[in-house]
VMD Tcl script that draws the C-alpha trace (Angstrom):
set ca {
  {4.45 5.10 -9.07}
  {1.56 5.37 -6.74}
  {-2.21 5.39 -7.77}
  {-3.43 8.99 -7.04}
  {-7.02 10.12 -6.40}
  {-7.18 14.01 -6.26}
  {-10.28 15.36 -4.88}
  {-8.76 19.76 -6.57}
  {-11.96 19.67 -8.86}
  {-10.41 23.24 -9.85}
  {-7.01 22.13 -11.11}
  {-6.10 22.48 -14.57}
  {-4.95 18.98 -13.98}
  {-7.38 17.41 -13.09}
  {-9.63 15.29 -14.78}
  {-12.45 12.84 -12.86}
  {-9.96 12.40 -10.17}
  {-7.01 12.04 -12.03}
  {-4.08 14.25 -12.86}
  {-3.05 14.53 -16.57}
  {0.64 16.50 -15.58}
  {2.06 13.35 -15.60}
  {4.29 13.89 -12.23}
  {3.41 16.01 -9.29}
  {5.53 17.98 -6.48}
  {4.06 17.57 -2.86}
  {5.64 20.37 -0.72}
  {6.19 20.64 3.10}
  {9.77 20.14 4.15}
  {8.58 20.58 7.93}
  {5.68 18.78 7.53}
  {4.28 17.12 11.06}
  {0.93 16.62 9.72}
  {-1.07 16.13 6.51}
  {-2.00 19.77 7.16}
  {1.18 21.04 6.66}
  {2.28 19.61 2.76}
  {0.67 21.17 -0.46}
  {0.54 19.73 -4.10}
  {3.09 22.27 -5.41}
  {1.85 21.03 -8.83}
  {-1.42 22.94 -8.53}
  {-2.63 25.67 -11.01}
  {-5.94 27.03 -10.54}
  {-8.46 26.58 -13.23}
  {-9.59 29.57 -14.17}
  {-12.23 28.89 -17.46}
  {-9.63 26.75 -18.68}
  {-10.01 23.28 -19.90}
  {-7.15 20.59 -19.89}
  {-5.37 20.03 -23.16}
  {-6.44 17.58 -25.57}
  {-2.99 16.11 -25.34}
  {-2.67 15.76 -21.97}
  {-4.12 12.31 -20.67}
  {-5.64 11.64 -17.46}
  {-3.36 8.93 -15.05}
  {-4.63 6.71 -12.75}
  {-0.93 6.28 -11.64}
  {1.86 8.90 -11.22}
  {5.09 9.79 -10.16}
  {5.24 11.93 -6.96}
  {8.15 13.49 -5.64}
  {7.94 14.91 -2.18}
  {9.75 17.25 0.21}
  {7.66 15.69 3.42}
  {10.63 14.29 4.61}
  {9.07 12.95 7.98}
  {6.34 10.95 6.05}
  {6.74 7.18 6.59}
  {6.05 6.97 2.61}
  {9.47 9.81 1.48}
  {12.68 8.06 0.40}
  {15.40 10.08 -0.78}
  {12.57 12.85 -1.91}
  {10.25 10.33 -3.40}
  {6.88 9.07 -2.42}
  {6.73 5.43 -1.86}
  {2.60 4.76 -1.06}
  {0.55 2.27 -3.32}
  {-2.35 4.99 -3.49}
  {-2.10 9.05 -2.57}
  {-5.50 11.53 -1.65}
  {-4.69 14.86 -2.54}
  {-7.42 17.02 -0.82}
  {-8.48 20.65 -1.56}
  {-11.36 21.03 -3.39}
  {-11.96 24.61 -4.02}
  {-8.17 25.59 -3.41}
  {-7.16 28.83 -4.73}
  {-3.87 28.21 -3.81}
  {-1.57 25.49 -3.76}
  {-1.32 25.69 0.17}
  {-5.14 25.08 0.13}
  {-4.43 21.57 -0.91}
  {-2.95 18.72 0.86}
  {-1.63 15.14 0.88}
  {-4.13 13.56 2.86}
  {-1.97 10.15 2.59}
  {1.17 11.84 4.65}
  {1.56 9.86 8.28}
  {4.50 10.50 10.60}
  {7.42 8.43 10.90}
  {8.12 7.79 14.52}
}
mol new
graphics top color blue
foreach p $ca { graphics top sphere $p radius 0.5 }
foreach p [lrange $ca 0 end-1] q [lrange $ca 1 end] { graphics top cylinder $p $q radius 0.2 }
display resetview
């Protein structure tokens, strides 16, 4: 599990940097540059608070479709710490891995 810092203030999941869903998606099958994948995981806060019951993580499990990212094996992210970037995302393509480098 990686240590994730996730800079979507406006996540339902989020909570001082950390994600209480307790596993996220990161999308972008073609994905060349951190530009290109997406927390799939993200829902838009919209006057919603997160649950009592759900507890903030400073570590997660991330699975991830970036395939050409020198941290994906076999659909799962491998990196001791993960940015997610996309504060004031509306939309889950508004947000980002920020950790994703190219294999060669």
């Amino acid at each position: 599990m990686a240590e994730l810092k996730c800079a979507v203030d406006n996540c339902v999941y989020n909570s001082e940097k950390c994600c209480c869903k307790g596993d996220i998606m990161v999308g972008g099958k073609a994905a060349g540059k951190k530009e290109d994948t997406c927390c799939e995981s993200f829902r838009e806060r919209k006057g919603e608070r997160v649950s009592n019951s759900m507890n903030p993580s400073r570590t997660i499990s991330i699975d991830c479709e970036a395939t050409r990212c020198v941290y994906n094996t076999n659909y799962k992210c491998y990196a001791d710490h993960v940015d997610i970037k996309g504060c004031g995302a509306c939309d889950c393509k508004e947000t980002a891995c920020a950790t994703f480098k190219e294999r060669n």
